[in-house]
DRENLUMSE-348680 format. One record per residue (C-alpha): residue number from 1; chain; z, y, x. Coordinates in Angstrom, 3 decimals, padded with zeros to 6 digits, m for minus. Layout:
BEGIN
+-----+-----+----------+----------+----------+
: seq : mol :       up :    north :     east :
+-----+-----+----------+----------+----------+
: NUM :   A :        Z :        Y :        X :
...
+-----+-----+----------+----------+----------+
END
This chain:
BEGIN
+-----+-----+----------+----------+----------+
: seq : mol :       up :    north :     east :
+-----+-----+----------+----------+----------+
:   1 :   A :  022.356 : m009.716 :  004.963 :
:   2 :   A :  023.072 : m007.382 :  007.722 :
:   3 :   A :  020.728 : m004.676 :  006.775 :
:   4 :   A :  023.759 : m003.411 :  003.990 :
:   5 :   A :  026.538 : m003.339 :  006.450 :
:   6 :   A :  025.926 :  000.188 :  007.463 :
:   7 :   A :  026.214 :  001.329 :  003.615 :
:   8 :   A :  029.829 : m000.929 :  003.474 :
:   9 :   A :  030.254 : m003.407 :  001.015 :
:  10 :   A :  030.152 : m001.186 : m001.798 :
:  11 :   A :  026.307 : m001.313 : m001.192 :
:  12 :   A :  026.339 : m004.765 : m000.298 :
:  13 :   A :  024.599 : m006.560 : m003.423 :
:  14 :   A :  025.466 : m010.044 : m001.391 :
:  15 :   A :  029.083 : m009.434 : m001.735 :
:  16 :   A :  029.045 : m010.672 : m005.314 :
:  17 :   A :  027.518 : m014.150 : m004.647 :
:  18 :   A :  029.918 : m015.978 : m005.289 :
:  19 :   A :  031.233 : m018.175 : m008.466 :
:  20 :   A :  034.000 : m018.129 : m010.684 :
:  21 :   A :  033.545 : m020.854 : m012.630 :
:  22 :   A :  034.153 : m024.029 : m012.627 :
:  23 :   A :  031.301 : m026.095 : m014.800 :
:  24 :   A :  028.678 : m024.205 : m013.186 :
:  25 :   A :  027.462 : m022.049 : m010.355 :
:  26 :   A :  027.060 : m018.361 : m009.552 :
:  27 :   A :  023.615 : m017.791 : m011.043 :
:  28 :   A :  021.401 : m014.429 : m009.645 :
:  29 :   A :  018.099 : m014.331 : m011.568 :
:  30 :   A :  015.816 : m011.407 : m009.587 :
:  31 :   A :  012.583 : m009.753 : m010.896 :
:  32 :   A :  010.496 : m007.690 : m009.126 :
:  33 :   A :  008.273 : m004.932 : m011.968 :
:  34 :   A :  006.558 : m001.735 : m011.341 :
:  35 :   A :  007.688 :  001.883 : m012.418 :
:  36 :   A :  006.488 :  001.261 : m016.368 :
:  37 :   A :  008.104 : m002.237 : m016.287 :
:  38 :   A :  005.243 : m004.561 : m015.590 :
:  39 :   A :  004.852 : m007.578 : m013.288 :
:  40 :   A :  001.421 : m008.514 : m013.291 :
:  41 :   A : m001.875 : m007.168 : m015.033 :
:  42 :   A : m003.663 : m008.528 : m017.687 :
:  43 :   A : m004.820 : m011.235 : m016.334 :
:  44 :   A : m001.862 : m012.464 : m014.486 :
:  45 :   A : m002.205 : m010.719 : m010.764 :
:  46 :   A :  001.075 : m010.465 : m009.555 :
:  47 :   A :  000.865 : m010.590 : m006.055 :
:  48 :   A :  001.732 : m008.387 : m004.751 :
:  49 :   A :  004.027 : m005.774 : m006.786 :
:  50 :   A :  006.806 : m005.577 : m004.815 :
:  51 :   A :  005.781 : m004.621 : m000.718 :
:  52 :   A :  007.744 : m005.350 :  002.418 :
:  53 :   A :  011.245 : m004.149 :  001.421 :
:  54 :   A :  011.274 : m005.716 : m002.051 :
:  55 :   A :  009.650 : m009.059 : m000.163 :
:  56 :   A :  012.495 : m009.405 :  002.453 :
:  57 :   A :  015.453 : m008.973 : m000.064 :
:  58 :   A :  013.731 : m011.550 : m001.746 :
:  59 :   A :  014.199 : m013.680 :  001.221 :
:  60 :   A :  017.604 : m012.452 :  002.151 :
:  61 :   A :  018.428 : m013.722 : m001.525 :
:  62 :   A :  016.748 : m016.759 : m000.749 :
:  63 :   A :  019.231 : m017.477 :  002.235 :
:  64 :   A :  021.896 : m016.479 :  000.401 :
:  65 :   A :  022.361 : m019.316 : m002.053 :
:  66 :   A :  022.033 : m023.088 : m002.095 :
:  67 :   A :  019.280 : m023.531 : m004.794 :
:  68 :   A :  016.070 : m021.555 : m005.709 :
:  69 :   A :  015.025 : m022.176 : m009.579 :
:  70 :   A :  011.569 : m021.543 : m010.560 :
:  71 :   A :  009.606 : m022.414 : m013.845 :
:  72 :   A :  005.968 : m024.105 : m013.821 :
:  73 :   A :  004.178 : m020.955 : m014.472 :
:  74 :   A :  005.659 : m019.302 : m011.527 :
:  75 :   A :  004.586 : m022.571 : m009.605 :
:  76 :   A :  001.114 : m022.641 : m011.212 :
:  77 :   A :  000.362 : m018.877 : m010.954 :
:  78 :   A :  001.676 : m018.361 : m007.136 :
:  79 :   A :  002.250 : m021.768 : m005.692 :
:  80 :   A :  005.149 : m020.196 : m003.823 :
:  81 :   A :  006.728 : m022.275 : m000.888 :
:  82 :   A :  010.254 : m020.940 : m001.999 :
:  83 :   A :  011.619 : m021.200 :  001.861 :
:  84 :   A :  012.929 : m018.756 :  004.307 :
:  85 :   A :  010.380 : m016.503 :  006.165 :
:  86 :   A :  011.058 : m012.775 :  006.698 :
:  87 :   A :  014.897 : m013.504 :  007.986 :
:  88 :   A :  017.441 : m015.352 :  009.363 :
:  89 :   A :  018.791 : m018.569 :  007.438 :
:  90 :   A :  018.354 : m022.130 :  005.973 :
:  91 :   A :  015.740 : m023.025 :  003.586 :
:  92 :   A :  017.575 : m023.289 : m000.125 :
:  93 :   A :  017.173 : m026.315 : m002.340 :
:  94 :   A :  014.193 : m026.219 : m004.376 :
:  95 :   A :  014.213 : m026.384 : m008.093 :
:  96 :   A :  011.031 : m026.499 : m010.492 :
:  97 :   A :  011.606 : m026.211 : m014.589 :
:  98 :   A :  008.865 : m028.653 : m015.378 :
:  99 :   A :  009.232 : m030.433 : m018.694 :
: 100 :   A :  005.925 : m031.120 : m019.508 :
: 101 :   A :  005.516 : m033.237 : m016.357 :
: 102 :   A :  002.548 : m030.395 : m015.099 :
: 103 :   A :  003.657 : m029.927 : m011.227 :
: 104 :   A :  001.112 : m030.921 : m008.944 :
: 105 :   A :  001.996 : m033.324 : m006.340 :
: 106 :   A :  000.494 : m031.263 : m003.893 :
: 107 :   A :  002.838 : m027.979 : m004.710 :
: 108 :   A :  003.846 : m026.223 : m001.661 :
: 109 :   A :  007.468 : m026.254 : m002.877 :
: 110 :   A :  007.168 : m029.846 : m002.473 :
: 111 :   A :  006.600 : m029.998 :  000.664 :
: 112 :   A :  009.434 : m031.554 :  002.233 :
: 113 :   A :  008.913 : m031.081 :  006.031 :
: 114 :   A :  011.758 : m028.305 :  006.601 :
: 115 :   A :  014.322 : m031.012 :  005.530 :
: 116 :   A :  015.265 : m029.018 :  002.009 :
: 117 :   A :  015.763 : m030.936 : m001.580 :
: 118 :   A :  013.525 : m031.088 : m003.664 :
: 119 :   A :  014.753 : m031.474 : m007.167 :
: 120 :   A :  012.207 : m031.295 : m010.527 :
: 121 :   A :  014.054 : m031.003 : m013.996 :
: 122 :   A :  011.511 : m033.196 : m016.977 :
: 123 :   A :  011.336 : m033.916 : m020.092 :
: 124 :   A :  013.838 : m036.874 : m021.085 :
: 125 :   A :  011.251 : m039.945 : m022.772 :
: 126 :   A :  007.758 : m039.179 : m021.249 :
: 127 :   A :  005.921 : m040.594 : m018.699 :
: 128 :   A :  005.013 : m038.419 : m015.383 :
: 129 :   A :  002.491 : m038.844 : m012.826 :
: 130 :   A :  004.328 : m039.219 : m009.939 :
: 131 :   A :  005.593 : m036.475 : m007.167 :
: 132 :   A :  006.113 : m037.190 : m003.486 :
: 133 :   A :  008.521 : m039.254 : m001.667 :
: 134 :   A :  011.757 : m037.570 : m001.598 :
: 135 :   A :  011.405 : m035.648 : m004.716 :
: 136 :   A :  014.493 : m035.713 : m006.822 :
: 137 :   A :  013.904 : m035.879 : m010.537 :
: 138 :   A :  016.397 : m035.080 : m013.216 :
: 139 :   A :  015.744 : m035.341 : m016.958 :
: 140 :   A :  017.323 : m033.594 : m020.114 :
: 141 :   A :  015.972 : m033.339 : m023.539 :
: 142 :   A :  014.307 : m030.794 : m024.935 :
: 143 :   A :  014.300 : m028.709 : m027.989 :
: 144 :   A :  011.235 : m028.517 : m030.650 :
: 145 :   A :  009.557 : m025.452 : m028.594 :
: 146 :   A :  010.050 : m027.562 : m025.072 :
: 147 :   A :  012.274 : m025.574 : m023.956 :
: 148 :   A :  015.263 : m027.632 : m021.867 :
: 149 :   A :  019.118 : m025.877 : m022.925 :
: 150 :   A :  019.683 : m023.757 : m019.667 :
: 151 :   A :  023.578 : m023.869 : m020.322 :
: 152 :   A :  023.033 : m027.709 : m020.147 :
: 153 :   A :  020.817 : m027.463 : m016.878 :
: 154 :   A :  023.200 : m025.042 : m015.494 :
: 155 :   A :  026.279 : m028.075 : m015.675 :
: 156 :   A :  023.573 : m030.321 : m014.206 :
: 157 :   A :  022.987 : m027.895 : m011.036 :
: 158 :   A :  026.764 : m027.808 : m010.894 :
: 159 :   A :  026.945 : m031.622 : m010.855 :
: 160 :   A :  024.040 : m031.666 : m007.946 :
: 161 :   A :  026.521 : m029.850 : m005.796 :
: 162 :   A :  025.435 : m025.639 : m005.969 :
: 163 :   A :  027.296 : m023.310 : m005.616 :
: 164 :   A :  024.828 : m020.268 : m005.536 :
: 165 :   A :  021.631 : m020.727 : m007.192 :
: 166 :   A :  018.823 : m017.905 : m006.991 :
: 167 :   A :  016.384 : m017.880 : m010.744 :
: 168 :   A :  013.444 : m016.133 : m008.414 :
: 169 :   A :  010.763 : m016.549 : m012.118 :
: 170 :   A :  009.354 : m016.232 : m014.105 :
: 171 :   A :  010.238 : m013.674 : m016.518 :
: 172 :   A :  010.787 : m015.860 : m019.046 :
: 173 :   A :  012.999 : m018.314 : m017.560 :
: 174 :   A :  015.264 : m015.194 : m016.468 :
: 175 :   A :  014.596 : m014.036 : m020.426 :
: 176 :   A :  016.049 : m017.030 : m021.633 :
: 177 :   A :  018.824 : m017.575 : m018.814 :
: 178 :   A :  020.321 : m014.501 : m019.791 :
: 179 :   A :  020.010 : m014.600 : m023.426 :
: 180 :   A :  022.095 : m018.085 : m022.632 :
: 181 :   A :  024.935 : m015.965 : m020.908 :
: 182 :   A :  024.770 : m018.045 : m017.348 :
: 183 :   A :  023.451 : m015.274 : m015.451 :
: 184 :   A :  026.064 : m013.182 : m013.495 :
: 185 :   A :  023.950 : m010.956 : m011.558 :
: 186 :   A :  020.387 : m009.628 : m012.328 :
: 187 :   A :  018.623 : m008.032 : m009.400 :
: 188 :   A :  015.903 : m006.018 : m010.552 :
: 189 :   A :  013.660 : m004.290 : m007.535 :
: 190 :   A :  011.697 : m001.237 : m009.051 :
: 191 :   A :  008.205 : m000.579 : m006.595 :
: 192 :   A :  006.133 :  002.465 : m006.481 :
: 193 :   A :  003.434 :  000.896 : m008.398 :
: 194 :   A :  002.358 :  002.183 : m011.751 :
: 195 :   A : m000.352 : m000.457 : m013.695 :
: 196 :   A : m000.288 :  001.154 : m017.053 :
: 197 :   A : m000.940 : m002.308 : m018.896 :
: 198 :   A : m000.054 : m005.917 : m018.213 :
: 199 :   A :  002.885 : m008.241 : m018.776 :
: 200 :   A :  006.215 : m006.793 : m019.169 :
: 201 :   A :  009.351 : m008.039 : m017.743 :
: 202 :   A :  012.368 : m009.079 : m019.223 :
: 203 :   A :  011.685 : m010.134 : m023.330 :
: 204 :   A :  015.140 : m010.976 : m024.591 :
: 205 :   A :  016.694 : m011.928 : m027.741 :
: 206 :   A :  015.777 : m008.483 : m030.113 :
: 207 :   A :  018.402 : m006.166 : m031.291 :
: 208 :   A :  018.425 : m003.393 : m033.904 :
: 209 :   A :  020.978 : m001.100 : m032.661 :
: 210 :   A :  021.590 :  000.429 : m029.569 :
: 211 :   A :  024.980 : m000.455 : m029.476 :
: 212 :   A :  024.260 : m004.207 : m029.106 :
: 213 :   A :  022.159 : m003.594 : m025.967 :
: 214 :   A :  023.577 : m004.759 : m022.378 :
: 215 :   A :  024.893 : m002.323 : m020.662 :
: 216 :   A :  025.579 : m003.504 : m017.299 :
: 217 :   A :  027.714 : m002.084 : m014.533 :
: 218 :   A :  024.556 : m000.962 : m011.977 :
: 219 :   A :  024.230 : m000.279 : m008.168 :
: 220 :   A :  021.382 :  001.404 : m006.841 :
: 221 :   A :  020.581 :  000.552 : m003.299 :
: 222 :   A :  017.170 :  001.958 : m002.177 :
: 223 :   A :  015.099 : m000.797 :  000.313 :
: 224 :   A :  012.208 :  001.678 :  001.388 :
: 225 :   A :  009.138 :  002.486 :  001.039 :
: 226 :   A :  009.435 :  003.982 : m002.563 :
: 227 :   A :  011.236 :  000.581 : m003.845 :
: 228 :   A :  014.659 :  000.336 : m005.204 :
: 229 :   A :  017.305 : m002.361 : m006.002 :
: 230 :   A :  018.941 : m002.144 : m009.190 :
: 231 :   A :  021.693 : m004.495 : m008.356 :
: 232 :   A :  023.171 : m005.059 : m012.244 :
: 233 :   A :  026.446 : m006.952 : m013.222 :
: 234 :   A :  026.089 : m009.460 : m016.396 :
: 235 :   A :  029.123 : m010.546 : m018.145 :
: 236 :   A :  027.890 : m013.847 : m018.810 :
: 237 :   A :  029.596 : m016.299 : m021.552 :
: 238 :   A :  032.678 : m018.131 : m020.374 :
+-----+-----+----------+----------+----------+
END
């Protein structure tokens, strides 16, 4: 977190992690897109948009908070360990949105040497394969399109004992999150990338006028090398 101080806190996106709520925690969601608003190509190639800068916040954010959330996709397209590498700090919880029962056992954000949780949310009524000793499981019903209520899991990573939780993907998970109103802070790193086709970013709920769009309150903290850090304030539903 140190590499703000310099700029004083006014600059210093980590000065907002921290919740005001009671029935659930502070929620950052983060997504890393290129300069026409893409993160990945055609055919899925993400890795890797974002370069050195936009990597190490992502691990600074990682540090920052008690729980990293990711979906399956992001676990089946990147197989991302979801620890602490390119700075100082502990090793988050990890968290995997998996209610089709699809994680492989072998999933490097299983792998429970470091000591961290491990926590999978499923499907309530189905049977699962079964994931490695140590593996926490929590299920919740789901809706018609399979999709669990995020205010629901929100309470349920309040009741696990989080404080800070990190939604590091995939787009649509963060879609969805903030569409549900539980996400307080979006931080969305720009890189100096243009792929002129591909998957967008965020897809929320549509509008029709402009004056229904979010307009957040935004702090722009460049990170280097070309890459920027739109750090944007939600006003998520009480």
């Amino acid at each position: 977190m140190g590499d703000f101080a310099s700029n004083g806190e006014a600059s210093n996106p980590f000065t907002h992690f921290r919740r005001d709520q009671m029935d659930r925690p502070f929620i950052v969601a983060q997504l890393g897109q290129s300069l026409d608003g893409r993160i990945a190509t055609r055919t899925g190639d993400s890795r890797y948009i974002g370069a050195e800068p936009s990597l190490c916040h992502l691990h600074r954010m990682r540090a920052a908070v008690d729980a990293v959330v990711v979906g399956i996709g992001t676990v089946l397209a990147d197989n991302p360990q979801l620890n602490v590498r390119r700075c100082e700090g502990r090793n988050p919880a990890r968290v995997v949105i998996d209610a089709k029962g699809l994680l492989p056992p072998d999933a490097k954000c299983l792998d429970g040497a470091d000591g961290a949780r491990r926590i999978v949310f499923r499907g309530a009524g189905q049977a699962y394969p079964p994931l490695p000793a140590g593996v926490e499981t929590v299920t919740r019903p789901v809706d018609a399109a399979g999709h669990f209520d995020l205010v629901d899991m929100a309470r349920a990573l309040n009741a696990l004992g989080f404080d800070k939780v990190l939604i590091e993907g995939g787009a649509r998970i963060i879609s969805r999150a903030i569409d549900a109103g539980i996400v307080d802070r979006l931080h969305l790193m720009i890189s100096a990338v243009i792929l002129g086709s591909g998957q967008a970013g965020l897809d929320l709920a549509p509008i029709d006028y402009l004056k229904d769009a979010l307009r957040p309150a935004v702090t722009v903290i460049p990170l280097g090398a070309g890459e920027v850090l739109y750090d944007c304030a939600l006003k998520p539903k009480r």
